[in-house]
N, C-alpha and C positions, 0 to 999 in steps of 0.2 A: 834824214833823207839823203838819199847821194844826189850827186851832183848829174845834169842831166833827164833828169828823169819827173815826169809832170807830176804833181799833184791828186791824189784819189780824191774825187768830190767829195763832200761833206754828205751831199745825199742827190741822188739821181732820181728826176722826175718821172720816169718811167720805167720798164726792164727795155726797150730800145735804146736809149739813153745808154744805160750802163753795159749794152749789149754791144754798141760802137764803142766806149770806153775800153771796153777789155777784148773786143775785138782786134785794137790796134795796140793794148800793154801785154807787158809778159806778167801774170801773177807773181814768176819767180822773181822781178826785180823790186817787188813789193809784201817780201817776207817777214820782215821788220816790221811790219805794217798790221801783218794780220795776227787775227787771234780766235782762238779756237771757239767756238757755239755749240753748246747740246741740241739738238736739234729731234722732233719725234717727227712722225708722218703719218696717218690715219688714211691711207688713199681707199678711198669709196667711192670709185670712178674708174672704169677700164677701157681702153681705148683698141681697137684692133684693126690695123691695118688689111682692108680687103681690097684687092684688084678692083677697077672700075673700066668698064668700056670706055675709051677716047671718047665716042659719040654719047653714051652719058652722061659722061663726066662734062662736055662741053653744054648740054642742054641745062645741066645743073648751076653750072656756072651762069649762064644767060639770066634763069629765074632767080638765082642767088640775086645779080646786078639789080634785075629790076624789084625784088622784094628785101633791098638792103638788108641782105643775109648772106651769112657764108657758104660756100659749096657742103661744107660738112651740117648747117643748120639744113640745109636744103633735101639734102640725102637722103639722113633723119627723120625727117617730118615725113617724107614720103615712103622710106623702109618702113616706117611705125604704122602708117595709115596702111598699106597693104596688109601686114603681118597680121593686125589685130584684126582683119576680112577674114583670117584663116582658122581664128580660133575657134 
């Protein structure tokens, strides 16, 4: 390890955790350190960014708060329920 330079935790409780971690190191001063993982991905989820009205996106956010739910759980639930009125 050179000199200067903090310690990589043994294991981070969260990915916030490790996201402030490596938000303030450089990976490049932690070369020595790392080592390479085979890694696969099987993604069965797609996600697509679609423009939202301010004024819905603010109502959604409101009933998010009060149904401790996210704006994108909120959205959801309510894209799904119209949609499937149309089938």
């Amino acid at each position: 390890m050179s000199k200067g330079r903090d310690v990589i935790p043994e294991h981070f409780n969260n990915a916030e955790e490790a996201g402030k971690f490596w938000d303030s190191h450089s990976s490049a001063n932690y070369w020595d350190e790392m080592e390479e993982k085979e890694m696969e991905f099987d993604i069965q989820k797609r996600t697509f960014l679609v423009p939202v009205d301010s004024r819905v996106y603010l109502l959604a956010k409101k009933q998010a708060e009060v149904e401790h739910q996210t704006v994108e759980q909120i959205i959801n639930t309510l894209l799904n329920r119209e949609l499937v009125k149309t089938k």
